[in-house]
N, C-alpha and C positions, 0 to 999 in steps of 0.2 A: 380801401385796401390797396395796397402797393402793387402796380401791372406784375410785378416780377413774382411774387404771390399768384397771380390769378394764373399766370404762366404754368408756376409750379405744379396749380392746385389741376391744370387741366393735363398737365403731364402724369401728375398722379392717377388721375381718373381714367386715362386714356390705356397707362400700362396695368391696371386693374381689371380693364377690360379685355384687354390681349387673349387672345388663347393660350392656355399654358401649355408646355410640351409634355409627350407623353411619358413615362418614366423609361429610362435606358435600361439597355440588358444588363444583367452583372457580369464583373470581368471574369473571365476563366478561372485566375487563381481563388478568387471568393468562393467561387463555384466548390471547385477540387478540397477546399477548407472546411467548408461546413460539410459535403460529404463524408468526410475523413472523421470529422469529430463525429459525425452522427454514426456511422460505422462503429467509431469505437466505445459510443454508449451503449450499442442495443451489444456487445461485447460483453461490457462491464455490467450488465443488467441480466446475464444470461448467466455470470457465479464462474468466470473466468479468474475471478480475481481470487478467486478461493480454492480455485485447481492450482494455480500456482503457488498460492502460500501453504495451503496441502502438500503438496510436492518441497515444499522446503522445510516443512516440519516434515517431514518422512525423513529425507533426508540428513537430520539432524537427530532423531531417534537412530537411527543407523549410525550417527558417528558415538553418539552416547553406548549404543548397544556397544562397538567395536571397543573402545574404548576399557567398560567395565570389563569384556570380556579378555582384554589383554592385562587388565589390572589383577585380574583373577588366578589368570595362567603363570603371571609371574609370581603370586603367591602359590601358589601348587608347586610349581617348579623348584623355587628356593627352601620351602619349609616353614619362610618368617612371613606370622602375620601379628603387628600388634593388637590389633583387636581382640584374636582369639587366646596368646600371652598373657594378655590384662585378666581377660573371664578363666583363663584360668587359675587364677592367684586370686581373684576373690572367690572361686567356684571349691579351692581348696579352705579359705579362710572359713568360708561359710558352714562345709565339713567338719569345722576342726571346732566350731561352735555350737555345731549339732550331737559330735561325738562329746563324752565329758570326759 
């Protein structure tokens, strides 16, 4: 065997033997990150996430409810609704097919 070998193989054996150090603290910001995600799991496991999309379908039944009810007011208002023009023109056809 090659001295420069027997060298290596005792430097090997020697830093094997070392005491290793103990594990370091973690840095502050590690710290503040995984608190904050963990925070915002036991959040999200608690049905947060459904109060707010709750709250944004409410709010959207509300712009639907406003909505039809100003589609409504303008047909009241003016007199004209095609829908109820149509049913009556086949509401009379149908009459006029009943009567001989």
């Amino acid at each position: 065997m090659n001295p420069i070998d027997r060298q290596l193989n005792r430097l090997f054996k020697s830093a094997s033997q070392a005491p290793k150090p103990g594990p370091e603290e973690a840095p502050f910001g590690l710290e503040t990150r995984v608190m904050a995600d963990w925070r915002a799991s036991l959040r999200a496991e608690n049905g947060d996430v459904f109060v707010a999309w709750f709250g944004r379908a409410a709010i959207g039944a509300c712009l639907l409810a406003l909505l039809s009810l100003a589609l409504n007011y303008h047909e009241l208002t003016t007199g004209e609704s095609g829908v109820s023009a149509e049913l009556a023109i086949a509401d009379s056809s149908m009459q006029k097919g009943l009567n001989p």
